[in-house]
C-alpha positions in Angstrom: 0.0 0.0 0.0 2.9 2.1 0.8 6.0 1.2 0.1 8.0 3.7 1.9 7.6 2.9 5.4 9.9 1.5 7.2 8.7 -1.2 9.2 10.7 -2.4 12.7 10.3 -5.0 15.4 9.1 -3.8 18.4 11.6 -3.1 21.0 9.6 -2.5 24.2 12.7 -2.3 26.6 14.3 0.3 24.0 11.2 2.5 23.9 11.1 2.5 27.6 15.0 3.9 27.8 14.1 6.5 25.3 10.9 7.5 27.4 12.9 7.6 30.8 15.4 10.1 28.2 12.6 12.3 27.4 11.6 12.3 31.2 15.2 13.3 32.3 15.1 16.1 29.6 12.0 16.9 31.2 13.7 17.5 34.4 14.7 20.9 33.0 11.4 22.0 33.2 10.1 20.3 36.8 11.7 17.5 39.0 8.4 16.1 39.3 8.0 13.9 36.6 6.4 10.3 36.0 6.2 7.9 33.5 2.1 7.7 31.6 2.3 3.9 30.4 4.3 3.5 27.4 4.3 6.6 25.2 3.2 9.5 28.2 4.5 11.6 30.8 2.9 13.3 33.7 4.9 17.2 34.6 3.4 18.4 37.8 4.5 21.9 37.1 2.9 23.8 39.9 5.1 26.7 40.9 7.2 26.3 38.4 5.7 27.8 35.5 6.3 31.2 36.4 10.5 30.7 35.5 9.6 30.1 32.1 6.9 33.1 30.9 3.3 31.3 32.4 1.2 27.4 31.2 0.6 29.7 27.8 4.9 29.8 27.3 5.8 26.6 28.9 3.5 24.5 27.0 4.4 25.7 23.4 8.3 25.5 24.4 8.2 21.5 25.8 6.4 20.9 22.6 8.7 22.7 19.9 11.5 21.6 22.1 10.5 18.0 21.6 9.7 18.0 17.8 12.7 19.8 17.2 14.0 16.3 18.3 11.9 14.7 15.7 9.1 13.1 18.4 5.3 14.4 17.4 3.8 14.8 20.5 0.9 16.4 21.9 0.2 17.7 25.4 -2.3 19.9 27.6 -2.2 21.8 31.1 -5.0 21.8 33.3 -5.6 21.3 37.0 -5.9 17.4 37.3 -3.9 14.6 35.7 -7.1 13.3 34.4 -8.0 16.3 32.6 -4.3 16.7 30.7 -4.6 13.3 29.8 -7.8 13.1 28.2 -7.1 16.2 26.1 -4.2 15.4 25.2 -4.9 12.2 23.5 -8.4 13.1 22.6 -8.4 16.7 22.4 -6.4 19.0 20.5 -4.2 20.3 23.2 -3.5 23.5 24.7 -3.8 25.1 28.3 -7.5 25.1 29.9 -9.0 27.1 32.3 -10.2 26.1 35.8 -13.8 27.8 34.6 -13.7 25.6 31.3 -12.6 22.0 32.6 -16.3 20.7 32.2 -17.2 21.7 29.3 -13.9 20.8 27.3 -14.2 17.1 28.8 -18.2 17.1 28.0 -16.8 17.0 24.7 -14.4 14.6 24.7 -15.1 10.5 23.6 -15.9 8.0 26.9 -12.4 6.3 25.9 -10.5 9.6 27.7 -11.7 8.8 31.0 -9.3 5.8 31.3 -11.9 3.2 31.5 -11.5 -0.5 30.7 -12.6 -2.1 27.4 -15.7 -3.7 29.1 -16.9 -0.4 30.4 -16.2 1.6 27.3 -18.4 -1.3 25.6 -21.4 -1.7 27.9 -21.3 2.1 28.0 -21.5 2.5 24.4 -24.4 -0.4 24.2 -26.7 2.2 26.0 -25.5 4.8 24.1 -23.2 6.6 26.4 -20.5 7.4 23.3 -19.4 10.9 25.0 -18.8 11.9 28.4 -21.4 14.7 28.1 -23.9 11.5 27.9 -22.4 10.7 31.5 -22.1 13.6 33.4 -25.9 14.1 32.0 -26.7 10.7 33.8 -27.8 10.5 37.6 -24.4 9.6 39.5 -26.0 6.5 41.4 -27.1 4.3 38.7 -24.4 4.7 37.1 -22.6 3.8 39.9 -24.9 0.1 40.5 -24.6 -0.4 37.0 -20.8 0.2 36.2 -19.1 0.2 39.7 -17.3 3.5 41.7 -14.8 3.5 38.9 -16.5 4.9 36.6 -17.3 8.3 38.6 -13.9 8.2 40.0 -12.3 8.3 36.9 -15.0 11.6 35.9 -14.3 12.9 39.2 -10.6 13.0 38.6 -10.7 14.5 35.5 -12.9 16.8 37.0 -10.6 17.7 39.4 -13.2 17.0 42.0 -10.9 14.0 43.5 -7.5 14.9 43.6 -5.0 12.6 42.1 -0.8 12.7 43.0 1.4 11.4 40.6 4.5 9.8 41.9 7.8 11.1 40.4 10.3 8.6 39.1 13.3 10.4 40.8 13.2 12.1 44.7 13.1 15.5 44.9 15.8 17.3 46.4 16.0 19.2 49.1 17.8 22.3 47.6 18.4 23.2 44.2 20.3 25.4 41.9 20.9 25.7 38.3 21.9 28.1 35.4 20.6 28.3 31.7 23.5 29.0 29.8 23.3 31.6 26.7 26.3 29.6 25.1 27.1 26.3 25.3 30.3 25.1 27.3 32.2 21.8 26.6 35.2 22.2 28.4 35.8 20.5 32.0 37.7 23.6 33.4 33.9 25.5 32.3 32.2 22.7 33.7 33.8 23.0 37.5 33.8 26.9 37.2 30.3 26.9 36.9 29.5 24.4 39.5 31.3 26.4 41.9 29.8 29.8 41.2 26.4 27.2 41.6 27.4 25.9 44.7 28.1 29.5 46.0 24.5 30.2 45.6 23.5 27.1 47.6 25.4 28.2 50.3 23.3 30.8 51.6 20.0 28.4 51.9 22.2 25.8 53.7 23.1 28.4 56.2 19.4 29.3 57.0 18.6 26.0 57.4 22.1 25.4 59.2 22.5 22.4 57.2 25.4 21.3 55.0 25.4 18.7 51.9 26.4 15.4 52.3 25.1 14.1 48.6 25.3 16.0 45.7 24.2 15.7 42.2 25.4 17.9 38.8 23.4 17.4 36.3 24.2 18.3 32.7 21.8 19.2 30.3 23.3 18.5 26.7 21.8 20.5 23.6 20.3 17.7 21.4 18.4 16.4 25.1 21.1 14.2 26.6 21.1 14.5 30.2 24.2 13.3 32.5 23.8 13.1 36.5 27.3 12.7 38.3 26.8 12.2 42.3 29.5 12.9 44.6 29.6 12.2 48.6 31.0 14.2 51.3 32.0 12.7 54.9 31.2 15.5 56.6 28.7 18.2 55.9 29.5 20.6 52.8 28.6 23.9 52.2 32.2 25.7 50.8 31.9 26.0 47.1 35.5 25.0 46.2 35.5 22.0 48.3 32.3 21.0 46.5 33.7 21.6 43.1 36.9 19.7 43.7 34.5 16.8 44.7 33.1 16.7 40.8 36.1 17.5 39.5 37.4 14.1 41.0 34.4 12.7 39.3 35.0 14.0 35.9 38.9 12.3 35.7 37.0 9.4 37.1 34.1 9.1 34.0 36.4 11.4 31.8 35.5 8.4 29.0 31.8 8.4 29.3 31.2 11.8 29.6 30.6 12.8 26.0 29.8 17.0 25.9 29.1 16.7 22.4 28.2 20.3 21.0 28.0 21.3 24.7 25.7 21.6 27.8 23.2 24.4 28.1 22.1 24.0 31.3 23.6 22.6 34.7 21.8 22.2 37.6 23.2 21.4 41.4 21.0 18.8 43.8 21.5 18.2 47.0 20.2 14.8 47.7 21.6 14.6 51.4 22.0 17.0 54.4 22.8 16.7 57.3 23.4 19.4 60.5 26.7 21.4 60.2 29.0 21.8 62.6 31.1 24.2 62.7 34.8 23.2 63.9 37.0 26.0 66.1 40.3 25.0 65.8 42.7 24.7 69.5 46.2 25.5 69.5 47.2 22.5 68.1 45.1 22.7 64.9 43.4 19.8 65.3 40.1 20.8 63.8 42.1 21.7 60.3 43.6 18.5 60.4 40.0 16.5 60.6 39.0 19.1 57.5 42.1 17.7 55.5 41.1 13.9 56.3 37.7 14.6 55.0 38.7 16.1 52.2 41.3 13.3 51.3 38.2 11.1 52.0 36.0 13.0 49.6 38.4 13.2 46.9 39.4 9.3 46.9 35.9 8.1 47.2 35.4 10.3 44.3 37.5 9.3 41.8 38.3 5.2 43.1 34.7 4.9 44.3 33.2 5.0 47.9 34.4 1.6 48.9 38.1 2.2 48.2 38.7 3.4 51.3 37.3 1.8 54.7 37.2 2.4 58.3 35.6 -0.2 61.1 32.6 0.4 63.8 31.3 -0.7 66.3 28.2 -2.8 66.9 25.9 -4.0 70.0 27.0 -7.8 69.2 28.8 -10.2 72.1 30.0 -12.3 69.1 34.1 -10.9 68.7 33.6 -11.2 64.6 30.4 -9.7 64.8 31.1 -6.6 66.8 32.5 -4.9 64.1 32.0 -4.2 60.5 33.8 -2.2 58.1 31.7 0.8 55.8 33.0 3.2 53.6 35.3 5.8 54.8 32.9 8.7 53.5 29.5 6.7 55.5 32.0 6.4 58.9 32.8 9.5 58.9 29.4 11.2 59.6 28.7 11.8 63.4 26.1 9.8 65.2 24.4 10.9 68.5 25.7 7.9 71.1 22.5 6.2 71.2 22.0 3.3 73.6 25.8 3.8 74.9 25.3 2.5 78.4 24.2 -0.8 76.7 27.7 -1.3 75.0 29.2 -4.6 76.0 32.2 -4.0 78.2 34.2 -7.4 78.3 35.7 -8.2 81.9 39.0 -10.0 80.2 41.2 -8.6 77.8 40.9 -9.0 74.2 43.5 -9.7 71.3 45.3 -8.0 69.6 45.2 -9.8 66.5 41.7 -11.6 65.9 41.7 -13.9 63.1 39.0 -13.1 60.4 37.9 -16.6 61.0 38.4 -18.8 63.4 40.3 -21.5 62.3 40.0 -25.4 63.7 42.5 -26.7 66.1 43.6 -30.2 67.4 43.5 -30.7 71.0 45.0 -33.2 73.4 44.4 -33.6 77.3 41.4 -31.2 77.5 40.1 -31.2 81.2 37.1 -32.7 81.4 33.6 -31.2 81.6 35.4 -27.2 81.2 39.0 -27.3 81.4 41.4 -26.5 79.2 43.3 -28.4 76.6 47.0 -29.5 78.0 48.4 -29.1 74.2 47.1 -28.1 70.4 48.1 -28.1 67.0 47.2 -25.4 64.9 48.6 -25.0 61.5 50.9 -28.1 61.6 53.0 -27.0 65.1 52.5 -28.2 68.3 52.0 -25.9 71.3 52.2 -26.8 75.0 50.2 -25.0 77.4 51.9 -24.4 80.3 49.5 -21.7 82.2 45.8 -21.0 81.3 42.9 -19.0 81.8 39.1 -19.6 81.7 36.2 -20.4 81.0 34.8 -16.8 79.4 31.3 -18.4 78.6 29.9 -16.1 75.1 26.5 -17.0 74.0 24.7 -16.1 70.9 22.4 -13.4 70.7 19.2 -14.4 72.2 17.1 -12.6 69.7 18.2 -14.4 66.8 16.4 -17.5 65.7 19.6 -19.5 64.5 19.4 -22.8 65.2 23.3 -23.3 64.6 24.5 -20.6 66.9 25.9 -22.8 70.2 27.7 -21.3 73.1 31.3 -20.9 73.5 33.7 -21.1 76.3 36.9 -19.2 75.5 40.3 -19.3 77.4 43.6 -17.4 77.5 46.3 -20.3 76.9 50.4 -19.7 77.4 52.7 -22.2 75.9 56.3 -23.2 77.1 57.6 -20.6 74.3 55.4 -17.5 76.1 52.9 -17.3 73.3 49.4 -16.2 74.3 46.3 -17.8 72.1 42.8 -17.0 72.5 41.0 -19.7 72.3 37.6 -21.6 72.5 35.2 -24.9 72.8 32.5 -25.1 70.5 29.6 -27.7 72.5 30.1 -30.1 75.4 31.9 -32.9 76.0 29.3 -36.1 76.8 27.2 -34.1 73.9 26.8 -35.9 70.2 28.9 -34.4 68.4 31.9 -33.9 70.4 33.0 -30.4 70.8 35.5 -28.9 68.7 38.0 -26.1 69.8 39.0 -23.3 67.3 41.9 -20.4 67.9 40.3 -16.9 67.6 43.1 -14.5 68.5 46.7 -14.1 69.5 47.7 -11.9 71.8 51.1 -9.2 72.1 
């Protein structure tokens, strides 16, 4: 019939990736935007359309914007998701008025109130084409005959029952960006404007005394690429330079992926995360400048090698050795916590190691004391130790709380052989008990 088209397979997870790119390019306009099914978005624009000339400015720009791109699309602003929807795939577009939202749906097919096929056919058996033949039907038989989701749907679009949409990304908490006349490629541009962006976030961090602890540049390329580069800080952030070295760590990091193309026209600052700031007055010593260089060494490697490059240790409520601790990134550990539940903390009577093995590892004992002494001599790792002085039981049970059928009790001891070598070491189970018990080495001590 017409051989010119070009005809294509389907690619649904390809059409979805170039939807979520239209929505990020949509970003520009609101951070509150969500994905319609497969070919629609919802912009909740309230407040925002102000910053780009009012709904009758806005509208025509996202549009011309987007066929520019070489997408025909259609779209319509009114007070309720509903409403836009309707007209927009139904209608001929365009802004409406509060006063006019009845009569331009009244016009509209029974298809744009987002009905199921069944409905949409027993409606149109009785005749009910248009939904000016609905809203001039008495609300409760309509209701026994079709269910409450007929008038829900007429009442959203109404804007009589109000409907959220739920954006695809979180909002952030503060936000800054500029709309470039020219276009800038170069990284050296790229930092010098996130700094002079930064410098304007500083002031609303101060009021709410408040300073970043996630951050996200995002870079608005002139054919409708977007880019978002986060960065982490350990401590609270509001200096600009600081905050620009953090991306500019980022930027040698992705240098390859980062593709400016003919240039970005408009770069916007998030900040995702923030937490109180606390401002540092340094002693005579300097110590407080010294903790604002380990930060900052923190920031800069996490940023460029990755978060988990570098790792520091905390505490836990656990009486397990190897459980007491874990290791987080360096940038997480860094952040101060208010010392919650510290009279709880597990204070052990006996001294610990000073090396504790990752794992404890199985030993071979000889001439334990029977039902709780300790062994007279082990082998560990092929070499045979004989105790000469030891100390113990130190009884460690599980956690209580957790339903782990495997966890068993164990009964540690402090063992000194002939050569003055201290072990830590414990019985797993009872002797008279099926299995045997097993002893493992945990630790060696100085």
């Amino acid at each position: 019939m017409y051989p010119e088209v070009d005809v294509f397979d389907e690619d649904e997870k390809a059409d979805l990736t170039l939807l979520e790119a239209i929505a990020d390019w949509c970003d520009r306009y609101t951070p509150l935007v969500a994905l319609d099914g497969e070919n629609g978005l919802f912009l909740d624009i309230t407040g925002c359309a102000h910053l780009f000339g009012g709904e009758e400015v806005m509208l025509p720009d996202i549009l011309a914007r987007l066929r520019q791109m070489g997408f025909d699309v259609r779209g319509a602003i009114s007070n309720s998701p509903g409403l836009s929807w309707a007209v927009s795939r139904f209608g001929r577009g365009g802004v409406i008025a509060a006063e006019g939202m009845a009569d331009v749906l009244s016009a509209l097919p029974a298809h744009a109130l987002r009905l199921d096929t069944g409905t949409i056919a027993s409606l149109s058996k009785l005749g009910l084409k248009r939904v000016a033949n609905i809203m001039s039907m008495p609300r409760a038989p309509l209701a026994r005959r079709f269910g409450a989701q007929l008038l829900l749907r007429l009442d959203q679009a109404l804007g009589a029952n109000e409907e959220a949409i739920s954006p695809r990304r979180p909002v952030a908490s503060l936000s800054a960006e500029r709309q470039l006349s020219e276009p800038i490629q170069a990284e050296e541009d790229i930092l010098g404007m996130t700094a002079e962006i930064a410098s304007s976030l500083k002031l609303s961090l101060e009021n709410r005394g408040a300073g970043g602890r996630v951050f996200e540049l995002v870079l608005f390329r002139v054919d409708g690429k977007v880019f978002r580069i986060s960065a982490g800080a350990a401590r609270p952030l509001r200096d600009p330079k600081r905050i620009s070295r953090l991306f500019s760590e980022r930027l040698n990091s992705i240098h390859d992926d980062l593709d400016a193309g003919f240039g970005f026209e408009l770069l916007r600052l998030n900040v995702l995360q923030h937490d109180v700031f606390d401002a540092l007055q340094s002693d005579f010593a300097g110590n407080s400048e010294r903790e604002a260089s380990l930060a900052d060494f923190i920031d800069r490697v996490s940023a460029r090698l990755g978060a988990n490059c570098l790792q520091v240790y905390q505490l836990r409520q656990s009486h397990i050795p190897e459980c007491a601790e874990m290791f987080v990134p360096a940038i997480a550990g860094m952040e101060r916590r208010p010392d919650i539940g510290a009279e709880l903390q597990f204070q052990p009577k006996s001294d610990r190691p000073l090396r504790l093995l990752r794992r404890p590892e199985p030993v071979e004992a000889f001439a334990a004391t029977v039902p709780d002494g300790p062994p007279q001599q082990f082998r560990w790792r092929h070499v045979m130790h004989k105790i000469t002085r030891a100390e113990g039981p130190e009884r460690i049970a599980p956690e209580w709380w957790l339903d782990d059928d495997k966890a068993e009790e164990r009964d540690y001891f402090r063992l000194e052989s002939e050569l003055g070598r201290l072990f830590w070491v414990f019985r797993l189970g009872r002797y008279g008990d099926d299995p045997p018990p097993t002893w493992r080495i945990h630790g060696i001590f100085a």
